[in-house]
C-alpha positions as CSV (number, residue, x, y, z in Angstrom):
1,X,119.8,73.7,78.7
2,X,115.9,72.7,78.0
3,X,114.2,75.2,75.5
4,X,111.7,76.2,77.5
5,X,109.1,76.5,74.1
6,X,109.3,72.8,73.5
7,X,109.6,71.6,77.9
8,X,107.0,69.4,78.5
9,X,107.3,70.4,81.7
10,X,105.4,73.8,80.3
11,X,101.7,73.6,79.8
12,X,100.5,74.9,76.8
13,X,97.5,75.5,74.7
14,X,96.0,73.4,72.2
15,X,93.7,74.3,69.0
16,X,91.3,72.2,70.7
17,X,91.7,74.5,73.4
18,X,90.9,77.2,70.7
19,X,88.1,75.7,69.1
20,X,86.4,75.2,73.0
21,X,86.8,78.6,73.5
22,X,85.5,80.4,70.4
23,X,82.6,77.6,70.2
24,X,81.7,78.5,74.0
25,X,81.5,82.0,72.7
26,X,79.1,81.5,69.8
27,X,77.0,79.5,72.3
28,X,76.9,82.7,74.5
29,X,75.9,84.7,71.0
30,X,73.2,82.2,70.2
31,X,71.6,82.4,74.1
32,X,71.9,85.8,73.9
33,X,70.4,86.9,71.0
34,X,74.0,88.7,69.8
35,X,75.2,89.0,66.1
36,X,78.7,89.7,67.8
37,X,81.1,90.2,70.6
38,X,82.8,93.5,71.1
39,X,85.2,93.0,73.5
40,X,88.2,95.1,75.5
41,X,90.8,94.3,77.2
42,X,93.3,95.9,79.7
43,X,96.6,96.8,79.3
44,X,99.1,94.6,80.4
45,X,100.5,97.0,83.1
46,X,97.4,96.9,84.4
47,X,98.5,94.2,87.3
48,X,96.5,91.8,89.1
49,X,92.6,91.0,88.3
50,X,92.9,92.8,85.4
51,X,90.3,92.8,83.3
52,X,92.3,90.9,80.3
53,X,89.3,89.1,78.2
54,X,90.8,89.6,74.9
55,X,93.7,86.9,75.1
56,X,90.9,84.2,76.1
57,X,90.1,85.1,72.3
58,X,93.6,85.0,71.2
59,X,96.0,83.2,73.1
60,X,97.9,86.4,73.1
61,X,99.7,89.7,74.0
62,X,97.1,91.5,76.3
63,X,95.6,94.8,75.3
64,X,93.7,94.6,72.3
65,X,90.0,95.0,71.2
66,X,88.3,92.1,69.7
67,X,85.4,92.1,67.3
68,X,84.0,88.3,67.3
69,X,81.1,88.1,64.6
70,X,78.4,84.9,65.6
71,X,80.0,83.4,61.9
72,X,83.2,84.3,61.0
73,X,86.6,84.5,63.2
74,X,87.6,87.2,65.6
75,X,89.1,90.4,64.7
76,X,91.7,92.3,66.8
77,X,92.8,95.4,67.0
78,X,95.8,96.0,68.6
79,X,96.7,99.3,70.3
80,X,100.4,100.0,68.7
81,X,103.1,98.7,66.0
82,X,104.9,96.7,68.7
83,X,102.2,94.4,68.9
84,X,102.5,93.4,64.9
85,X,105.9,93.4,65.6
86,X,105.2,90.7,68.4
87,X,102.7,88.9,66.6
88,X,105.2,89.1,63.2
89,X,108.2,87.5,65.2
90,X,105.7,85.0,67.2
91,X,104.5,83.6,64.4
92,X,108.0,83.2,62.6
93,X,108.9,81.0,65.4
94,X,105.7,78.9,65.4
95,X,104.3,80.0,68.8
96,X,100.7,79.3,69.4
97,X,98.9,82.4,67.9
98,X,95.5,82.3,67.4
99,X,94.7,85.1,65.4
100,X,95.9,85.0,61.1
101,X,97.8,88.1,60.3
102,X,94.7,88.9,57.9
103,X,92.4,89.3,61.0
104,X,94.6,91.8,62.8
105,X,94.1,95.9,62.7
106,X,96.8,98.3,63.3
107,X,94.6,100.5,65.8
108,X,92.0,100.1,68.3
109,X,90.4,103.9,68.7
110,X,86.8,104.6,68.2
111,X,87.3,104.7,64.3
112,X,89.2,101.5,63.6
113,X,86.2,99.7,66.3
114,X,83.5,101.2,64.0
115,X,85.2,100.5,60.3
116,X,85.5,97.1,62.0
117,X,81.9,96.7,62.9
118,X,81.1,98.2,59.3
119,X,83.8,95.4,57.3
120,X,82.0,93.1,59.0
121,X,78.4,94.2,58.1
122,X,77.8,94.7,61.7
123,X,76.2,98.3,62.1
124,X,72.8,97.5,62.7
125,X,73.4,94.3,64.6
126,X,72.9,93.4,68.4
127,X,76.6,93.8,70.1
128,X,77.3,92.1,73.3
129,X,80.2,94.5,74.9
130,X,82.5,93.2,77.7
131,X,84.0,96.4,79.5
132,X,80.8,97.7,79.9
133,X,79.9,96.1,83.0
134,X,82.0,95.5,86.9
135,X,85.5,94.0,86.6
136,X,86.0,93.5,90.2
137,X,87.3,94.5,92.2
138,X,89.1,97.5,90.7
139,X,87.0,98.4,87.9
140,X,82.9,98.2,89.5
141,X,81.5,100.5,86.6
142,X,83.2,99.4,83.5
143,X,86.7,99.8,82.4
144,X,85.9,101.7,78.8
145,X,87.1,105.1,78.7
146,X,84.1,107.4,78.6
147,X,85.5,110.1,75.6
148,X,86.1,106.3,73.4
149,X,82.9,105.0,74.1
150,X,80.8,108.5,73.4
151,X,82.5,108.2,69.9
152,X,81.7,104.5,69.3
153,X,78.3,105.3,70.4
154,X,78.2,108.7,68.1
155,X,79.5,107.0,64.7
156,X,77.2,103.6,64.9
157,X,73.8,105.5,65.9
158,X,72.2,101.8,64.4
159,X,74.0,98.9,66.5
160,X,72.3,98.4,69.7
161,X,75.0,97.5,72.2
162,X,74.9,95.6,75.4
163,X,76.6,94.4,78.2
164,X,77.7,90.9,78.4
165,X,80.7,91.3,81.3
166,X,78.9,89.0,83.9
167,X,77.7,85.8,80.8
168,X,80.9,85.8,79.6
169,X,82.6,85.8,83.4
170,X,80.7,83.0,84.2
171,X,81.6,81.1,81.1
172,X,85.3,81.9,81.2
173,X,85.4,80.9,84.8
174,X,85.1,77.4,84.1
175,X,88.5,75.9,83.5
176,X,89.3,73.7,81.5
177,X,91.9,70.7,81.8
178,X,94.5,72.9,80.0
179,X,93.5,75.8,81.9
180,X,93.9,73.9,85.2
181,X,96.8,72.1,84.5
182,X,98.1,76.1,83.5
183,X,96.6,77.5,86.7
184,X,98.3,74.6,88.7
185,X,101.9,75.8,87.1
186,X,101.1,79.1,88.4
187,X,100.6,78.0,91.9
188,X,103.7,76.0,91.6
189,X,105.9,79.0,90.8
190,X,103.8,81.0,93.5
191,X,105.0,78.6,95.7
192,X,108.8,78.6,94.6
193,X,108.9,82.7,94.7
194,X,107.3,82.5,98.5
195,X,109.9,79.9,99.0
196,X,112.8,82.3,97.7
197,X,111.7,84.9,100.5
198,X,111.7,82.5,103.3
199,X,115.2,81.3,102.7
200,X,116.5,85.4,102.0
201,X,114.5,86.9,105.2
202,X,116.6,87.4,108.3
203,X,117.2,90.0,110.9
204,X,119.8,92.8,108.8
205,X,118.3,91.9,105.6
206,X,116.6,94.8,103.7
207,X,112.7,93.9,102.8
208,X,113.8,95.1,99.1
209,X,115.7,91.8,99.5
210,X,113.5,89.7,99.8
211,X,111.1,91.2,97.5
212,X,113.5,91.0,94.9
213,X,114.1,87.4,95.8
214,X,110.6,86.1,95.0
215,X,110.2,88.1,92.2
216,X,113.9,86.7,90.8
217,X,112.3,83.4,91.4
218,X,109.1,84.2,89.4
219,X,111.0,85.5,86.4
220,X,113.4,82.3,86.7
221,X,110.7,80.1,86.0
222,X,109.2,82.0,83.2
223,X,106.3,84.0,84.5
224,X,106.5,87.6,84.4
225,X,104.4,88.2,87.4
226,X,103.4,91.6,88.3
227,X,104.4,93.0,91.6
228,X,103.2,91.8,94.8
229,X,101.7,93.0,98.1
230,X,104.3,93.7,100.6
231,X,104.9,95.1,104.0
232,X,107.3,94.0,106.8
233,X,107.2,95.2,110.8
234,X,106.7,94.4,114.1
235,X,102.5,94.7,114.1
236,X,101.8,96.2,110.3
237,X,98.5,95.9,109.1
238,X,98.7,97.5,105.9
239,X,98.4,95.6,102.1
240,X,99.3,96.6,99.1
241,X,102.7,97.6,97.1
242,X,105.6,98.2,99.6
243,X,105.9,102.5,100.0
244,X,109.1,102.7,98.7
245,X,107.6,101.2,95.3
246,X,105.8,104.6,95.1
247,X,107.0,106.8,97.5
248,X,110.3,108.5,97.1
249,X,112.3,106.5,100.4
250,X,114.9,103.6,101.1
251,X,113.5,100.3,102.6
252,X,113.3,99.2,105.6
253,X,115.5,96.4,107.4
254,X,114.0,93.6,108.9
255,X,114.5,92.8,112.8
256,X,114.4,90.0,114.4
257,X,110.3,89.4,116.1
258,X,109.5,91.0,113.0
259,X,106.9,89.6,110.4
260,X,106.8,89.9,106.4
261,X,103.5,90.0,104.9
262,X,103.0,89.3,101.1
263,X,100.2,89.1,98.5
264,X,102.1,86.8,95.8
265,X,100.6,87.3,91.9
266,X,102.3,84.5,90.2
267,X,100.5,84.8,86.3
268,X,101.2,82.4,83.3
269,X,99.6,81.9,80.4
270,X,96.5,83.8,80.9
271,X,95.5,82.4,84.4
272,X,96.6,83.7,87.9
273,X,97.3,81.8,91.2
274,X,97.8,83.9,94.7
275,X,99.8,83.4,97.7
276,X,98.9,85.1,100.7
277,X,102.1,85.3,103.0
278,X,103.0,85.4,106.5
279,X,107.0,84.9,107.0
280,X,107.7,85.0,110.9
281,X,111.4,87.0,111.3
282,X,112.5,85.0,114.2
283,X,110.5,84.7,117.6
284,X,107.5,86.7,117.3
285,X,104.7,87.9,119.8
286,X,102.3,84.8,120.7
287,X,99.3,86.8,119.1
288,X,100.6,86.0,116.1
289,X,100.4,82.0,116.4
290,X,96.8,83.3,117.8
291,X,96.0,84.7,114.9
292,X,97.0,82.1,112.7
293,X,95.2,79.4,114.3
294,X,92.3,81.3,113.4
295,X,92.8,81.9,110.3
296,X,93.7,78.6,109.2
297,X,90.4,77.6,111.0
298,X,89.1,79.2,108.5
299,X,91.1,78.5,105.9
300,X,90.0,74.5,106.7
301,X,86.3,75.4,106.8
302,X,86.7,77.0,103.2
303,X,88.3,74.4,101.8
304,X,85.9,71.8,103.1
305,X,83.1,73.7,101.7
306,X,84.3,74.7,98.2
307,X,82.3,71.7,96.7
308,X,80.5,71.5,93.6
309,X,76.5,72.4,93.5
310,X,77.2,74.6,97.2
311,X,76.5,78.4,96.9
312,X,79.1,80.8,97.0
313,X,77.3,82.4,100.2
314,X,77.5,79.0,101.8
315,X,81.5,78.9,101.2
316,X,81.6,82.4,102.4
317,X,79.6,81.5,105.8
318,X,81.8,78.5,106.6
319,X,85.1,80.3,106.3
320,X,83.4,83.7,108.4
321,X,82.1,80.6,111.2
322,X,85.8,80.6,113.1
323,X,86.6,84.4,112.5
324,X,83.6,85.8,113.8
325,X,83.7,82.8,116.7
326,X,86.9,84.6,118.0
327,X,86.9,87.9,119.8
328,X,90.3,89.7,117.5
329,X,89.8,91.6,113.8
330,X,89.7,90.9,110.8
331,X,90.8,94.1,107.9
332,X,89.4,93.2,104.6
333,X,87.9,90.2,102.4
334,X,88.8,86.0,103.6
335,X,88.0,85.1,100.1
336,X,87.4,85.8,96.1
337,X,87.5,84.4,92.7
338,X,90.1,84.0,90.6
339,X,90.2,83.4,86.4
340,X,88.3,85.9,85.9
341,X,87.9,87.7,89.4
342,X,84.3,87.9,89.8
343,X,82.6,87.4,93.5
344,X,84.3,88.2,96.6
345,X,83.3,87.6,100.2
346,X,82.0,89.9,102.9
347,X,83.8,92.6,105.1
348,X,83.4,93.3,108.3
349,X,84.4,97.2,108.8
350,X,86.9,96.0,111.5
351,X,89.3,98.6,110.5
352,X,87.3,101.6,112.5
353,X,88.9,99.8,115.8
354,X,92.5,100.4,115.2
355,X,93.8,103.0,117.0
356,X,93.8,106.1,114.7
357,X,91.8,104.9,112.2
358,X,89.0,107.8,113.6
359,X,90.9,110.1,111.6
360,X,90.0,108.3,108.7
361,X,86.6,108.2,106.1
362,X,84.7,104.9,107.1
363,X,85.2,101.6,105.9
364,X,81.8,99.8,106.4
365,X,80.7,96.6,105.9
366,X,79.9,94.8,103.0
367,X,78.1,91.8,102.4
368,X,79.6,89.5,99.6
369,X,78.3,89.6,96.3
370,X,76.8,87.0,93.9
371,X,76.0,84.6,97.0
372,X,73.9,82.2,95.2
373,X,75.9,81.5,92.2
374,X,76.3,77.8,92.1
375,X,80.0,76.4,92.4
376,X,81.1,74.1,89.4
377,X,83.9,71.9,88.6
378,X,86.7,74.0,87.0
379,X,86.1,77.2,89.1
380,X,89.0,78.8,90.8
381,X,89.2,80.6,94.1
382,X,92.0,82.2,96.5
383,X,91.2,81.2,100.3
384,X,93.1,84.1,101.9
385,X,91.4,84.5,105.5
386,X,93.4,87.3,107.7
387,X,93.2,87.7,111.1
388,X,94.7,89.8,114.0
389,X,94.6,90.0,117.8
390,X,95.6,93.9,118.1
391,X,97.9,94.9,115.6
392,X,99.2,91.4,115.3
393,X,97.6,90.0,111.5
394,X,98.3,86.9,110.1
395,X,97.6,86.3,106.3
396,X,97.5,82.8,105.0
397,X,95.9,80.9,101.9
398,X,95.8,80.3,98.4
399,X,94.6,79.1,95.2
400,X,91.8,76.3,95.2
401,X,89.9,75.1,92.4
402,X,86.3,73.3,92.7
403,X,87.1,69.5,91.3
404,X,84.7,67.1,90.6
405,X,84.1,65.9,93.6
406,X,87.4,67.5,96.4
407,X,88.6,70.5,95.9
408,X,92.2,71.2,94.1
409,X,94.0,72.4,96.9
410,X,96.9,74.0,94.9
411,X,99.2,76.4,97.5
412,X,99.1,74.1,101.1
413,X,102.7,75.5,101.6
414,X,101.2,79.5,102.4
415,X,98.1,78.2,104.9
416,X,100.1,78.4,107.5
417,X,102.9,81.3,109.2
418,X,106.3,80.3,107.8
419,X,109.6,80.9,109.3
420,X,112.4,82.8,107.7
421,X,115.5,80.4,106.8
422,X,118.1,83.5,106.0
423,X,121.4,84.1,107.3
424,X,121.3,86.6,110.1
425,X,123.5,90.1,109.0
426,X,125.5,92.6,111.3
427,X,123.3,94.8,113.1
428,X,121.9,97.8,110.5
429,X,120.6,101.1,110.9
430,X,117.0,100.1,111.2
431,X,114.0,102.1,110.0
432,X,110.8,101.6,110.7
């Protein structure tokens, strides 16, 4: 059995990938006018597009506070004893960590980010602070605590502290060739846990089932990716964790005519890929294969579009050209960044015409955001246009990164409805 460390099958960082890094940062600090970074970081529960800047800094455990002075190396604070435990037995096994055991802090509160900032002869300096500004999409305003930030603020009266979320966005959102070739292992093993579900899902089989089956697969291969977006049914249109993952009830039973919808995080190494995920559960209603022709319209459009020196509103045009051409709905965005998530396309408020939804507060509109940042080689985005004729939706797409020239077409296997591969079980008590 291959030790999975040492498989050169496994991307890894380099130092060089290091040195880029931190020197990309003290570029930032010299544009910017900044005697240091301050910078925060989510905690690793904090599931897809989270805002995890801190291990671009370190190469490591997600969660910590980093303090990177324009001269000098980072400092991090970490937010508990398990992470010098982590970095202790880490190190002892020669992993890749970037940050010397003499650069690490034991706490990350308001005091140990100000003796910091005063160890490092930083209290009157000019701080650029990421967690200040929007980490979309879950986090528009910021994702410091305000009771944290009021102290920081109260015990260095002299620093002047701005935000620096959307510089160092756009700098981090530039990959690499060790960050691609990480993002394309990610997609890889996106694909192989999508694969997993296909060959579990069959009429009889419980949607826990194949849930667990992709997720199995993800774990298999290494990644520890967070939970995805699931829902199965005849016509369900909603997204997001399945309701027995919160909501005290058994799973459902798939039928056959059914369809399995899935949002796919597969995470490694710092970098995300998506899957967006329509399995087909036998024969289903002809809408469907409606819808998906649509979708992968646009889909097509996207990808020929995603092209270096083209505007992000021009991408987001040429994917909307086919969905708004056709007379169904569409529920929510065709389109985003991904690594770090920062622009996302437009919505069209479609979700007012289901039936019931009048009982419901208004989901307008929106136009998409940043439409005239330019696109540049190393930038990575999740096509994931949805479409529905009624209640029938089809979801496909995935990750794409701008080359040099074509785009890096990374998840071709989820642009288009798949069909479940399981064996067929006794007839169930259904719910549902």
């Amino acid at each position: 059995m291959r030790n999975l460390v040492t498989d050169p099958a496994v991307p890894t960082y380099s130092t060089t990938e290091r040195d880029r890094r931190w020197g990309q940062a003290r570029e930032l600090m010299d544009r910017e006018g900044l005697d240091a970074l301050l910078v925060f970081g989510e905690h690793e529960d904090a599931g897809p597009a989270s805002g995890a800047y801190d291990r671009w800094f370190t190469n490591g455990r997600p969660g910590m506070t980093v303090v990177f002075p324009r001269t000098g190396d980072p400092v991090a604070l970490l937010p508990s004893g398990q992470y010098v435990l982590d970095h202790l037995e880490s190190s002892r096994r020669g992993e890749s960590v970037w940050i010397p055991p003499e650069n690490l802090r034991a706490s990350r509160d308001s005091g140990a980010i100000v003796r910091t900032l005063d160890e490092l002869e930083l209290t009157d300096a000019t701080i650029g602070v990421v967690g200040l500004g929007p980490h979309m999409p879950w986090h528009p305003e910021g994702i410091i605590g305000f009771r944290l930030w009021n102290s920081v603020l109260a015990q260095a009266p002299e620093v002047k502290f701005t935000s620096v979320d959307m510089a160092l966005a756009l700098l981090v959102s530039r990959l690499s060739p060790e960050e691609i070739d990480v993002v394309r292992h990610a997609a890889s093993v996106g694909d192989a846990m999508v694969r997993a579900m296909v060959e579990t899902a069959a009429p009889g089989v419980a949607e826990s089932e194949v849930f667990a089956a992709g997720m199995a697969e993800g774990y298999r291969r290494g990644t520890v990716p967070p939970a995805m977006h699931f829902w199965s049914g005849p016509d369900p249109v909603a997204v997001g964790w399945p309701a027995w993952g919160y909501r005290p009830q058994a799973p459902r039973v798939l039928r056959d005519g059914e369809v399995v919808y899935a949002e796919v995080f597969s995470q490694f190494g710092g970098r995300e890929a998506q899957n967006q995920v329509t399995i087909a559960v036998g024969d289903v209603h002809d809408d469907f294969h409606r819808a998906g022709d649509v979708a992968r319209a646009a889909y097509d459009a996207g990808l020929e579009a995603l092209r270096p020196g083209r505007t992000w509103g021009e991408v987001v045009e040429a994917v909307h050209a086919p969905l708004d051409a056709a007379d169904g709905s569409m529920f929510l965005i065709a389109l985003h960044s991904l690594n770090p998530g920062l622009v996302v396309g437009r919505g069209r408020g479609d979700i007012g015409k289901l039936v019931g939804a009048q009982a419901y507060p208004a989901v307008n509109a929106h136009p998409a955001i940043m439409t005239d940042l330019v696109l540049q080689p190393g930038m990575s985005f999740v096509l994931e246009p949805q479409y529905a004729f009624g209640r029938h939706l089809v979801h496909v797409g995935g990750t794409v990164i701008v080359g040099e020239d074509e785009p890096i077409e990374l998840n071709p296997y989820t642009a288009q409805i798949l069909r479940a591969s399981g064996t067929a079980r006794p007839s169930r008590e259904y719910s549902g």
